[in-house]
PAKOL-895150 format. One record per atom (N, C-alpha, C, O): x, y, z; residue in three letters. Coordinates in pm, whole numbers, plus 50000, padded with zeros to 5 digits. Each point is the difference from the previous one (the first is absolute). Layout:
XYZala ...
//
This chain:
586666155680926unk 499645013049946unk 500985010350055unk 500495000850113unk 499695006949778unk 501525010550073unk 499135011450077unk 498835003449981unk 502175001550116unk 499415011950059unk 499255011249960unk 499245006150076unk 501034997549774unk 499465007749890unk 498844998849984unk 499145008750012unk 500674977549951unk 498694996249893unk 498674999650144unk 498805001649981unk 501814996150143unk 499385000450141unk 499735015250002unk 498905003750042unk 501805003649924unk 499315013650043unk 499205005749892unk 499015006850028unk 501264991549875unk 499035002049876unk 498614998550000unk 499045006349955unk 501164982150118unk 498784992250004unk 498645005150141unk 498805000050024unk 502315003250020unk 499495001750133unk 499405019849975unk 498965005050042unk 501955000749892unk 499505017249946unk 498704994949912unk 498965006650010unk 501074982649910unk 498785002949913unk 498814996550051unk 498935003449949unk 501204988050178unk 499174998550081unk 499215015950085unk 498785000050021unk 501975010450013unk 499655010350029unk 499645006449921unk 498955006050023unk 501684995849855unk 499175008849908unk 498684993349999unk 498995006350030unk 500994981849940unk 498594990849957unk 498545004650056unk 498955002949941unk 501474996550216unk 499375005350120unk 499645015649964unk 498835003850003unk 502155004449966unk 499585013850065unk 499255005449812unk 499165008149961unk 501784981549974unk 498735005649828unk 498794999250025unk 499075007149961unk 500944980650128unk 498414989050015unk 498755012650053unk 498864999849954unk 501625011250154unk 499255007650088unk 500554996950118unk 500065008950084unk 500334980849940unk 500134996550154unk 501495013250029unk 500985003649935unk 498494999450185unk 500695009350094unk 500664992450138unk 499424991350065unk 502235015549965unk 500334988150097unk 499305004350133unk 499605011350030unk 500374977850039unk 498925003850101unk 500985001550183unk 499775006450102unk 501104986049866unk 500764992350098unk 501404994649986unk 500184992849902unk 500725009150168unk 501484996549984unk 500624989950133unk 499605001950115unk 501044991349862unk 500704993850094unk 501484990250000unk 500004989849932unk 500955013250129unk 500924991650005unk 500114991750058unk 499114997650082unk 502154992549906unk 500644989850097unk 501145001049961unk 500725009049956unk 499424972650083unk 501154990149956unk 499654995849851unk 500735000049901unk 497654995750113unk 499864998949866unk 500015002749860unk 499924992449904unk 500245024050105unk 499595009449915unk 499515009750031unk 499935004250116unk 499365004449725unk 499015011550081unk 498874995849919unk 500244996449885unk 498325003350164unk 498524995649983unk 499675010849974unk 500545009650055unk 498534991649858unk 499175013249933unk 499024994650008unk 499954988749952unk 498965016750108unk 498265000549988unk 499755013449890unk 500175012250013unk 499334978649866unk 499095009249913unk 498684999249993unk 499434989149996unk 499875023450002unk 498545000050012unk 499145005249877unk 500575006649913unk 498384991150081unk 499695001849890unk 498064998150079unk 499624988450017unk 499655019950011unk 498584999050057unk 499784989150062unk 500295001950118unk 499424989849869unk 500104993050159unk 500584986949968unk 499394991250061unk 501775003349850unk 500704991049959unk 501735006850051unk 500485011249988unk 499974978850057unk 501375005250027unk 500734987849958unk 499584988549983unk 501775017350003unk 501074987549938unk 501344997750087unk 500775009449980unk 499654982850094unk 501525004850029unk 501044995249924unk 499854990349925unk 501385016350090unk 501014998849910unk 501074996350056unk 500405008250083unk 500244982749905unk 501444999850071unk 501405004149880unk 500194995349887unk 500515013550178unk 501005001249887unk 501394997650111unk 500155003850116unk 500734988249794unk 501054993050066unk 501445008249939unk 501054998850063unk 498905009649807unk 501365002449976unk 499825014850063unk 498975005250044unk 502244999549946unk 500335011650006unk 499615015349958unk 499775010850054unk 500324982449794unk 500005012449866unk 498495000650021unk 499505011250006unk 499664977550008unk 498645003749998unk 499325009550123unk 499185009149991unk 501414985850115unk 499805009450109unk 500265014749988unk 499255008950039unk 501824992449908unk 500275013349934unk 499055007249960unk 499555010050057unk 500024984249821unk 499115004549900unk 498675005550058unk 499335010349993unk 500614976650075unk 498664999250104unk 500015010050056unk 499035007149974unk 501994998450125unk 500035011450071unk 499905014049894unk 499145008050036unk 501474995249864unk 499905007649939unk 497835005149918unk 499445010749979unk 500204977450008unk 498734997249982unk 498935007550120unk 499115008449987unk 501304986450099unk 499475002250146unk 500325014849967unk 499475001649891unk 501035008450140unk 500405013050000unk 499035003849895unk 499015007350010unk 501474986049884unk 498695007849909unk 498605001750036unk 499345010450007unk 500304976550016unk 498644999550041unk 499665013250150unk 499085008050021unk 502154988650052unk 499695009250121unk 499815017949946unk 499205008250045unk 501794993549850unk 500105011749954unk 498585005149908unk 499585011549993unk 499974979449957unk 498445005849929unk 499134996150063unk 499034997249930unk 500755000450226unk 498615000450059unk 499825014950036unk 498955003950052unk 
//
C-alpha cells in the first residue's frame, strides 16, 4: 500500500471518529506513532496513526476541537 492511500485511510479514520460524536480525549507519542483516545460517553476508541500527513491533519483537528470548547 503506497504512503498515500496509508494516509487517506488513516484521515478518514478521524473524520469517522469525530462525525461519529466522539471527541479526542487523549494524545500520545513514541517510536511507534501517535495514539489518539477518542471518547464518546463512556466508550472510548484508540487510534494509532503511523504516516505523517495524517498526523498533520490530526493536529490541525485537535486545534479545532480545542478552539470551540
Amino acid at each position: 500500500m503506497s504512503e498515500h492511500q496509508k494516509s487517506t485511510e488513516e484521515i478518514k479514520k478521524v473524520d469517522h471518529y469525530l462525525d461519529s460524536g466522539y471527541k479526542i480525549q487523549y494524545v500520545y507519542e513514541n517510536l511507534s506513532g501517535m495514539f489518539v483516545e477518542f471518547a464518546r460517553q463512556e466508550e472510548v476508541i484508540l487510534l494509532q496513526i503511523l504516516t505523517a500527513d495524517a498526523r498533520k491533519y490530526f493536529s490541525a483537528k485537535l486545534q479545532e476541537q480545542t478552539l470551540l470548547q
